[in-house]
N, C-alpha and C positions, 0 to 999 in steps of 0.2 A: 531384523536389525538393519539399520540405515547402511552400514558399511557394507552389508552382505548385498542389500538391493543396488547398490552406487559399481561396486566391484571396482573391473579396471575404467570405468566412466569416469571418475571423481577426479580429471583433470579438466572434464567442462564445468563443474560445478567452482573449480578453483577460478578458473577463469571469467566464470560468470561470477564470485565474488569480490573480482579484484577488479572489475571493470563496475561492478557496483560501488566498492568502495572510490574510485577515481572520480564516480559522477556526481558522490555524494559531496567531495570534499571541493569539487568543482563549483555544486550547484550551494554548498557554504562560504564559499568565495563570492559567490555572485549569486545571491538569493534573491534578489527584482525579476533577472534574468530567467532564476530557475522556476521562479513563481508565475512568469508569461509562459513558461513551455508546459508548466503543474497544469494553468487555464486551455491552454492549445488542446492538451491530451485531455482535459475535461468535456472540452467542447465535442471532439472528435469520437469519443465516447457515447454523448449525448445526440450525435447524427447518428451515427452509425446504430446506435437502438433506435432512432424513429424508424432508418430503413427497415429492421426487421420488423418492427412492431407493425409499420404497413403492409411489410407484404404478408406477414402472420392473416392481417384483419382482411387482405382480400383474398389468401386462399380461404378463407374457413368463412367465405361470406353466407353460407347458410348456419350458421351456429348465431344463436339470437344474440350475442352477445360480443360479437365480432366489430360492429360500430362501436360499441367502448372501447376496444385495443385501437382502431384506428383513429380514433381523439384523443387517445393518450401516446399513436405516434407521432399526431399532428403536434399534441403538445411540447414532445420532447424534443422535435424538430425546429420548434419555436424557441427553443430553449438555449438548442447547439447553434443556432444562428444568433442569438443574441449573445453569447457570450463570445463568437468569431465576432461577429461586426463590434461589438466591445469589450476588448480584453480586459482593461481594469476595471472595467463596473464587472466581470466576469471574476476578477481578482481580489475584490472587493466582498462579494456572493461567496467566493469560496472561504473566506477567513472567518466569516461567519458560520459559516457550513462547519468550519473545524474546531472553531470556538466553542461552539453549540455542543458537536462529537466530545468535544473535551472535558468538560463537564458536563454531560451523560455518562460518558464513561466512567467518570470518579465516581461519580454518583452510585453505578453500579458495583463499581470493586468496593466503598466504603460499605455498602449494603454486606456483598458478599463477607467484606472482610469480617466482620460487627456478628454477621450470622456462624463463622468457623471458628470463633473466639476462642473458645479450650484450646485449638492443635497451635502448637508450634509456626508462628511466623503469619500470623492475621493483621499483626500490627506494622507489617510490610504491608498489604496487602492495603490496609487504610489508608497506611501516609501514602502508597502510588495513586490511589485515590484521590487523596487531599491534595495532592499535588497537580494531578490533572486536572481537578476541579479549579483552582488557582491560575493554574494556565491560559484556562480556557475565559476567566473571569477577567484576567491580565491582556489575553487577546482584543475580548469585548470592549472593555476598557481603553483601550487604546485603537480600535478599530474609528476611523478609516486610516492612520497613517504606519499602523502596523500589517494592513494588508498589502502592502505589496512587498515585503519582503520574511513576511516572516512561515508564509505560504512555504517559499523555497527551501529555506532554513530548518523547516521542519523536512521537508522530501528531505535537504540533503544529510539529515541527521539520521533518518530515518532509512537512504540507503546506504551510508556509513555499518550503522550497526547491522543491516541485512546482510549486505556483503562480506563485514564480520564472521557473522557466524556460519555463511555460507564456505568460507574458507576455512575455517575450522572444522567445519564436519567433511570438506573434502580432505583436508591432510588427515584427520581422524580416518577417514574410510579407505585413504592411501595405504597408512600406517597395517590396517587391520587388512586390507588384503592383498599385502606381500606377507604378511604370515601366513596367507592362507596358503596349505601347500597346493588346491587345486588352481589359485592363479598363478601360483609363482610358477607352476610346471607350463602351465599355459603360456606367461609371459617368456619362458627359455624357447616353447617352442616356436612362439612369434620372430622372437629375435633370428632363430637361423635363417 
């Protein structure tokens, strides 16, 4: 049980979701903004695997297959630097990226949904489908002048609702153990 593994912890989880909800509603205020720092931490992603990928490829330089890892850190090296030395063509790449994830996605839940058809609640399962699939055509659609802001707009929707429910399951796992009488005796003894 979530509440049993969190214990008396479940006041970093509160706090991690209340500083997620802040940046979410932040980075919805200012989604251009939030959509250069989405590209930054893409970028830095994208170095930061070329490093390991090279130095994977020169330890294991006797493994026949070692100069593939090192061309594909070369590649992703060339990747993270284009997207630092241009943020918006980087901004641009990523709304694509999402558009494209977006319907794939739909694509996949209407599959799924279509295939559980008898149980109860498949027809949720479509329209989130249909609806992602929509988004993601919406994106397209409107790509280049919905990429630089709708990048952000999505983070910060996206850590709205993480933060969410990250705070709910910390007050849920609060709740659940100060019932438990092995914290609660724990917490009197802390207190003295």
């Amino acid at each position: 049980m979530a509440a049993t593994a969190l214990g008396h912890r479940w006041g970093w989880l509160l706090a991690l979701g209340i500083v997620q909800i802040i940046a979410g509603w932040i980075a919805i205020a200012i989604p251009v903004v939030a959509s250069f720092a989405a590209v930054a931490i893409f970028g830095a992603v994208l170095l930061v695997t070329a490093i390991f990928q090279l130095i994977h490829a020169f330890r294991v330089r006797a493994w026949p297959r070692s100069a593939w890892y090192g061309l594909g850190g070369v590649f992703y090296a060339i990747a993270g630097l284009l997207v630092a030395i241009n943020p918006i063509g980087g901004a641009l790449t990523l709304a694509v990226i999402i558009a494209i994830l977006f319907i794939a996605d739909g694509v996949l839940r209407v599959a799924f949904g279509t295939s559980v058809r008898p149980l109860a609640g498949w027809g949720w399962l479509v329209a989130a489908g249909l609806c992602s699939i929509v988004v993601g055509v919406f994106l397209l659609i409107g790509w280049p002048a919905t990429a630089l802001w709708v990048t952000g707009l999505l983070l910060g929707v996206n850590l709205v609702f993480t933060g969410s429910m990250n705070v709910v399951l910390a007050l849920a796992s609060r709740t659940s153990t100060s019932a438990n009488p092995f914290y609660g005796s724990l917490r009197s003894r802390m207190s003295r």
